[in-house]
C-alpha positions in Angstrom: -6.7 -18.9 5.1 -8.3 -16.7 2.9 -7.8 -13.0 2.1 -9.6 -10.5 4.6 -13.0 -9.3 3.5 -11.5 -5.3 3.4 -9.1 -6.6 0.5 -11.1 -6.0 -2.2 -12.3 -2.4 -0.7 -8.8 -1.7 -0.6 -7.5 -2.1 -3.9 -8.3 -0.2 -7.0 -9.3 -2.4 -10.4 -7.6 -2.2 -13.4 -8.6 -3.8 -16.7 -6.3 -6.0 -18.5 -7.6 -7.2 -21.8 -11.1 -6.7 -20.3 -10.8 -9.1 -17.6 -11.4 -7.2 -13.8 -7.8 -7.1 -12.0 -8.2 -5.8 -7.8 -4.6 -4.9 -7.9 -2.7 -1.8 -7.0 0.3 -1.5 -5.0 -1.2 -3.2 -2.0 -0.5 -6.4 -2.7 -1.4 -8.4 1.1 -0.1 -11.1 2.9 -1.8 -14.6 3.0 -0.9 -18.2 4.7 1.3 -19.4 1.4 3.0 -15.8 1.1 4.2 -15.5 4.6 6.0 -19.4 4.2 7.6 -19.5 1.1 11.0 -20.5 1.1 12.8 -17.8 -1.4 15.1 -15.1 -0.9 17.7 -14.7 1.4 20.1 -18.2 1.4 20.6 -17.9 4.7 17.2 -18.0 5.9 15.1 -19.1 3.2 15.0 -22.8 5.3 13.8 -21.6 8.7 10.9 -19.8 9.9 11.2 -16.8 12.8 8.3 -16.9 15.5 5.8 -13.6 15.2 5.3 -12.4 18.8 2.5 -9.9 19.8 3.6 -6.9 20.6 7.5 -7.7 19.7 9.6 -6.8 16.9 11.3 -10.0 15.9 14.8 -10.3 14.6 15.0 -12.7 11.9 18.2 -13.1 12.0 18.9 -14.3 15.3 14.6 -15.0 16.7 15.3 -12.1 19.2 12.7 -10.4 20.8 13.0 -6.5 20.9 11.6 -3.8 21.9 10.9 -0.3 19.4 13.9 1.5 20.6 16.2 -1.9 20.9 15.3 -1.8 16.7 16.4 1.8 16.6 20.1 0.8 18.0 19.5 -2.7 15.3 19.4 -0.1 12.5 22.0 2.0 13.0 24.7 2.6 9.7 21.0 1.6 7.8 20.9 4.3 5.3 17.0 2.8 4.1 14.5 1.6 6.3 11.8 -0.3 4.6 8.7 -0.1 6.5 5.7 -2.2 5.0 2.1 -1.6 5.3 -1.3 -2.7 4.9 -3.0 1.1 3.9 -6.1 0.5 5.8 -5.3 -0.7 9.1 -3.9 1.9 12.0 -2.2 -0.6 13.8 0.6 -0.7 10.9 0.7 3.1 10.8 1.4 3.4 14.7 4.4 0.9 13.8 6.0 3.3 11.3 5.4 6.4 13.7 6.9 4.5 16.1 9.7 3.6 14.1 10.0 7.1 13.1 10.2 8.6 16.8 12.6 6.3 18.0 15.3 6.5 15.1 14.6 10.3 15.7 15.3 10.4 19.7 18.2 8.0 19.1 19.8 11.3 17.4 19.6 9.8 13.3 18.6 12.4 10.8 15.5 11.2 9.6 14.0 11.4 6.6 10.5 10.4 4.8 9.6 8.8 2.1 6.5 8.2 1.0 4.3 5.9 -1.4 1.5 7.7 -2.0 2.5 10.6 -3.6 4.5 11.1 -7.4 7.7 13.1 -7.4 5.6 15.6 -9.4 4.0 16.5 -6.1 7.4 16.7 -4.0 6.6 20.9 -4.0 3.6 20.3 -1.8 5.6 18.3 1.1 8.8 20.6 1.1 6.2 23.7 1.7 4.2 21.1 4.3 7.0 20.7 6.9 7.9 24.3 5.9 4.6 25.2 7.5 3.0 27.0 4.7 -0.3 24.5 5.0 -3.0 23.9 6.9 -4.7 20.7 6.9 -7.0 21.0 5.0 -5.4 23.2 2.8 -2.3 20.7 2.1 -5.3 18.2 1.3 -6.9 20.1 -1.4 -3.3 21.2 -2.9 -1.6 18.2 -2.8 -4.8 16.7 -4.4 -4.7 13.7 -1.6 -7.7 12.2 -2.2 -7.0 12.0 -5.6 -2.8 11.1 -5.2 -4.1 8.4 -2.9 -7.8 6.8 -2.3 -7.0 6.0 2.0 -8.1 8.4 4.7 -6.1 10.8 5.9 -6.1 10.2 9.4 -4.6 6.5 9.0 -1.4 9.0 8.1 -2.3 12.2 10.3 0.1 11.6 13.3 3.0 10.5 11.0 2.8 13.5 8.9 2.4 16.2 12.3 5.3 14.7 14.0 7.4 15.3 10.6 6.2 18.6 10.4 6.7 19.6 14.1 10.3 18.5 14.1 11.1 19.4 10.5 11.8 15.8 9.2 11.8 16.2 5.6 9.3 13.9 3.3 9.8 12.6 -0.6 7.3 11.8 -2.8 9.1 8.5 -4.4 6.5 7.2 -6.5 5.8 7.7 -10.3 2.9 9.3 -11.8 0.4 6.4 -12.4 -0.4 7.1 -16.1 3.2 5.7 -16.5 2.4 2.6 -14.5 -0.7 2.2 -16.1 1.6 2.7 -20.0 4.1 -0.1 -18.6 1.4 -2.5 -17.9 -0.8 -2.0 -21.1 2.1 -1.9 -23.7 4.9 -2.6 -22.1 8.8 -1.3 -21.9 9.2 -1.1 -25.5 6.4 0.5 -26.9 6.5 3.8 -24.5 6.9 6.9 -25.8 10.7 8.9 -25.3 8.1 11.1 -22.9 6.7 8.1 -20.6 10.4 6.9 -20.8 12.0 10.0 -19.5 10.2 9.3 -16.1 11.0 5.9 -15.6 14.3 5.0 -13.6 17.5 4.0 -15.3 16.8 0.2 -15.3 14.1 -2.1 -14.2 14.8 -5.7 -13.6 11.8 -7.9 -14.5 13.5 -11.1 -14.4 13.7 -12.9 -11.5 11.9 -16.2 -11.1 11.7 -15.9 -7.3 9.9 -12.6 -7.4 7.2 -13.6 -10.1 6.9 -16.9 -8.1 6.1 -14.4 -5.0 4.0 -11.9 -7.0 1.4 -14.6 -8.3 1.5 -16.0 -4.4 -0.3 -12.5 -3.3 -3.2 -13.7 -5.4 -3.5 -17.6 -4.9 -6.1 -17.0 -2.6 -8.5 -14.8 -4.7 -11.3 -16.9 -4.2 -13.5 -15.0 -7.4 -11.2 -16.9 -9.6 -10.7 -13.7 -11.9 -6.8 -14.9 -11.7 -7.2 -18.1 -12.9 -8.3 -17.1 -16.6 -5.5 -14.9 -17.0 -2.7 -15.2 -19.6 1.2 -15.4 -19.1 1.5 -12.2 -21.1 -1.5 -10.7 -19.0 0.5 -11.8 -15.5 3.6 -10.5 -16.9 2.6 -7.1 -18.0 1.3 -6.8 -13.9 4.2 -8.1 -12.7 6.2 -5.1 -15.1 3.7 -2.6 -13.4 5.1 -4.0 -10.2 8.2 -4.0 -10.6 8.2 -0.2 -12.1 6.8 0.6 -8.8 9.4 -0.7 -6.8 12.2 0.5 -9.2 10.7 3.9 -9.4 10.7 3.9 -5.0 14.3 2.7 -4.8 15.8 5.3 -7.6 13.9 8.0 -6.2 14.2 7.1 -2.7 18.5 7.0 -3.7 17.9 10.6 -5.0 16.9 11.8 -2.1 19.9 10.5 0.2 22.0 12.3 -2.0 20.6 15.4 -0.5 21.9 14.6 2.7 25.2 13.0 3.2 26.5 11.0 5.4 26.1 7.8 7.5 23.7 9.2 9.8 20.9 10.6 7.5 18.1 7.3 7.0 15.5 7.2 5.1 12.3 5.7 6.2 10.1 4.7 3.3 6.7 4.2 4.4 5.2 1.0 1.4 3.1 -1.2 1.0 4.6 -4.6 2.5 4.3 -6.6 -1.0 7.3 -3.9 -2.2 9.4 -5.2 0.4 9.2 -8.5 1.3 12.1 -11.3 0.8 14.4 -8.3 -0.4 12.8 -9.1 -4.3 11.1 -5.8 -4.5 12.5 -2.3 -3.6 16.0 -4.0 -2.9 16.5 -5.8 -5.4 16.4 -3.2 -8.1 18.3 -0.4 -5.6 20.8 -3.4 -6.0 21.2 -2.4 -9.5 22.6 1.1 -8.6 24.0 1.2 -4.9 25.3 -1.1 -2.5 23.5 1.3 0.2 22.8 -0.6 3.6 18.9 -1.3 3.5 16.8 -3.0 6.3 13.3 -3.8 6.1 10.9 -3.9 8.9 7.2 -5.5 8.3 4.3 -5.6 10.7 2.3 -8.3 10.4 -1.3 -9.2 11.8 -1.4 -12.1 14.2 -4.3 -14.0 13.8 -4.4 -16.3 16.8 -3.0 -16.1 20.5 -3.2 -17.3 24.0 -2.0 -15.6 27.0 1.7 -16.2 27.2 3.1 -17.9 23.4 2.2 -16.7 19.7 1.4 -19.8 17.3 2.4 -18.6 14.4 5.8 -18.5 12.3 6.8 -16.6 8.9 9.6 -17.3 6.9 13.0 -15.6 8.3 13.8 -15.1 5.1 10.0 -12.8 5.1 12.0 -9.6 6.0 15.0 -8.5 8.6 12.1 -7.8 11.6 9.0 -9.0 11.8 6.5 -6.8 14.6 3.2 -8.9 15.7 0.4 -6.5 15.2 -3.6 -7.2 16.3 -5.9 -9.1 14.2 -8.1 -6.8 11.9 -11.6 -7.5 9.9 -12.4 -4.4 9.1 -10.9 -1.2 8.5 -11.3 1.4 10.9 -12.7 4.1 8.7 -15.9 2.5 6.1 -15.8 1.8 2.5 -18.3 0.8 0.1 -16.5 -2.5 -1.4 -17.2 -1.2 -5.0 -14.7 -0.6 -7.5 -15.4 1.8 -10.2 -13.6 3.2 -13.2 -14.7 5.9 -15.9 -17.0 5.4 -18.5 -15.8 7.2 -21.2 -18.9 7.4 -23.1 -20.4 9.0 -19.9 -17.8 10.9 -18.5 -19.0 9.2 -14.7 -17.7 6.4 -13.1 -19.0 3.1 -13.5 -19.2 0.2 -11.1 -17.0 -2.7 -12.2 -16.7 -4.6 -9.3 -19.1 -5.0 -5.9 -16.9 -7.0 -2.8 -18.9 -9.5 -1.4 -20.7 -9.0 2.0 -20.1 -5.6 1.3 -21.7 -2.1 2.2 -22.1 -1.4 -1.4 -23.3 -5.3 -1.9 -25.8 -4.7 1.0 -27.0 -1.5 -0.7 -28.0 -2.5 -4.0 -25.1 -1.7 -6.0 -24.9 -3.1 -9.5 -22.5 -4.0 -12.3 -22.3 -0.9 -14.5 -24.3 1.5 -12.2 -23.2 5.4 -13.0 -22.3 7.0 -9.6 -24.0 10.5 -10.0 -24.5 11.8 -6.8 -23.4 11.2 -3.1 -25.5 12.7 -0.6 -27.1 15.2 -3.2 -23.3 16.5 -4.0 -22.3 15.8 -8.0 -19.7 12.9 -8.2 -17.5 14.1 -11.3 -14.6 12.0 -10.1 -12.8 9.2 -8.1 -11.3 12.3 -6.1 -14.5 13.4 -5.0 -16.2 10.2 -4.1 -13.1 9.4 -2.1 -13.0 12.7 -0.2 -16.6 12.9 0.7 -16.6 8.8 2.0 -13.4 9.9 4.1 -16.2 12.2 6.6 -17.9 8.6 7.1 -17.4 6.5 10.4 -19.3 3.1 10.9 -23.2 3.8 12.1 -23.1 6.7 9.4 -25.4 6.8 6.0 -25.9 7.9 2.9 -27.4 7.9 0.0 -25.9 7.5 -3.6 -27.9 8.5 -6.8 -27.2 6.2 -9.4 -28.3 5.8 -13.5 -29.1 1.9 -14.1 -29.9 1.9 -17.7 -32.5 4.6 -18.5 -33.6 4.8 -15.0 -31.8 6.7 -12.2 -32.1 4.8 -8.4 -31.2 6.4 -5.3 -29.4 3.5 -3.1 -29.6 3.9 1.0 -26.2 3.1 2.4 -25.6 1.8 5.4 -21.9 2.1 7.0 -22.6 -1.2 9.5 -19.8 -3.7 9.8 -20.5 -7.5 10.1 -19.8 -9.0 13.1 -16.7 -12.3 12.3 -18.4 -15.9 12.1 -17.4 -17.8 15.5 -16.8 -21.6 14.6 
């Protein structure tokens, strides 16, 4: 099984020692990731059957219902709910998740990857009702915090609003990430320091064993070139992430007290899965009940029995979601990054069978206009791609050398190949 075609829209690229890295904190689920036997002793050895449309227990291979996991997690204090950013399947999980620990009377509470603490200001005056849309988008600098459409999110972030759930930002500016990967722990300044949490564990065999897994199916080979020092200053990035979710996510439970308060941490499903990522460094400071629910996509079904298994070990419940090949909202495949000595951004990467491969993109192409409006940023180019749907065009002024191009783009998807 490969990686889905979307993955490489998905992800942002990052340069390590000049070599082209798709990684951000989206790291997705493949055949060999979904098997391995790490991580909890007790169920590292079996596997737990993935049923459409039911929340598995892993524990005990019980089938249950949304509300039947409610009454599973109660005395949870963190709920770990992973995601795959671009498909709304995984999204309706976590609102679901949300409703139910809410009408089964919990105090629920929000946390969220996509935004730094730095922006927490923006949410508090969001559920205070001080925002519109569109003007909590521009403020909170969205497309620019986070490169997936808003809608994907829209529902979950009403619903907190209308019944005053609060939200926390929990993740860390990424400059800092971006410091911990390029010169590691030791070299930061006290500055990049001071925003790091207490401790971050970077050694634990499992966990690196699993973090290399997420990419053993890159078929562009741009992994296999890479040194240990190169793997292990991502696998730092990685685990700052999850440190930075779990310390921050602990700050805010200490703003509400007591066993009934959960916190339901909406992440990408690589920060979750076997208990190696946000748990285990939360581990490190609190003893804090945690429970981790993952949706995953079945790929293949008949009418009555699911043929697929994961590791129990994978997470505590597993929820069969539909297949997806393509994101519901269109992206280009292209991954860009600025050129410094141009002050634009430059394409770095083009995803194969892509819109942007279809298009005429090219390695190093300047993006300087999108549908005669100025690209200045990644911000911008995000936020005017997020008024596309499938059927749309557009057109995308680019310089090639000394010679600008205007490419036509077509937002058309690719029908799957039927064996």
């Amino acid at each position: 099984m490969t990686l889905p075609r979307l993955w490489m829209a998905c992800v942002n690229a990052v340069l390590v020692g000049g070599l082209l890295l798709p990684f951000a904190g989206e790291l997705h689920a493949t055949e060999l990731t979904l098997t391995l036997e790490i991580g909890d002793p007790a169920r590292k050895g079996k596997q737990s059957h993935l049923v459409f449309d039911a929340i598995t227990d892993t524990r005990t291979d019980e089938l249950l219902s949304p509300a039947q996991l409610a009454e599973r997690l109660s005395g949870k204090r963190i709920v770990l709910v992973g995601e795959s950013h671009t498909d709304i399947d995984f999204h309706k999980a976590q609102l679901r998740i949300i409703q139910e620990l809410y009408n089964a009377g919990r105090e629920v509470l929000v946390g969220l990857e996509m935004y730094p603490y730095t922006k927490q200001k923006y949410l508090d005056d969001w559920i205070a009702g001080y925002f519109t849309e569109e003007g909590f988008l521009a403020a909170s600098e969205w497309y620019d915090s986070w490169g997936y459409h808003w809608d994907y999110y829209r529902d979950i972030f009403l619903f907190a609003r209308e019944h005053e759930l609060p939200m926390y930002a929990l993740n860390t500016p990424r400059e800092i990430i971006s410091a911990v990967r390029k010169k590691g722990f030791d070299e930061l300044t006290e500055e990049e320091k001071a925003q790091l949490p207490p401790s971050i564990d970077t050694d634990n065999d499992e966990h690196f064993q699993l973090f290399k897994a997420f990419f053993a199916d890159d078929e562009s080979g741009m992994h296999a070139s890479m040194t240990e020092e190169q793997w292990r200053g991502m696998f730092a990035a990685q685990c700052t992430w999850d440190a930075s979710f779990g310390h921050n996510g602990l700050k805010a439970l200490e703003q509400h007290p007591g066993d009934n308060a959960v916190l339901v941490v909406l992440v990408g499903s690589g920060h979750t899965t076997y208990d190696l990522g946000i748990q285990r460094q939360v581990a490190n400071w609190s003893d804090v009940s945690i429970s981790t629910v993952i949706p995953i996509s079945i790929r293949e079904w008949d009418e009555d029995e699911v043929i697929e298994k994961v590791q129990a070990s994978y997470a505590d419940f597993i929820w069969g979601m539909p297949p997806q090949t393509d994101s519901i909202y269109p992206s280009l495949g292209v991954s860009t990054r600025t050129d410094e000595d141009f002050g634009r951004r430059s394409v770095i990467h083009i995803g194969e069978d892509s819109v942007g491969e279809r298009a005429g993109f090219q390695m190093g192409d300047l993006l300087l206009e999108f549908d005669g409006q100025e690209l200045d940023d990644q911000a911008t180019l995000r936020r005017l791609m997020a008024e596309k749907r499938w059927g749309d065009r557009a057109t995308v002024k680019v310089q090639r050398g000394e010679e600008t191009t205007i490419l036509d783009i077509e937002f058309r998807r690719e029908l799957p190949e039927i064996e």
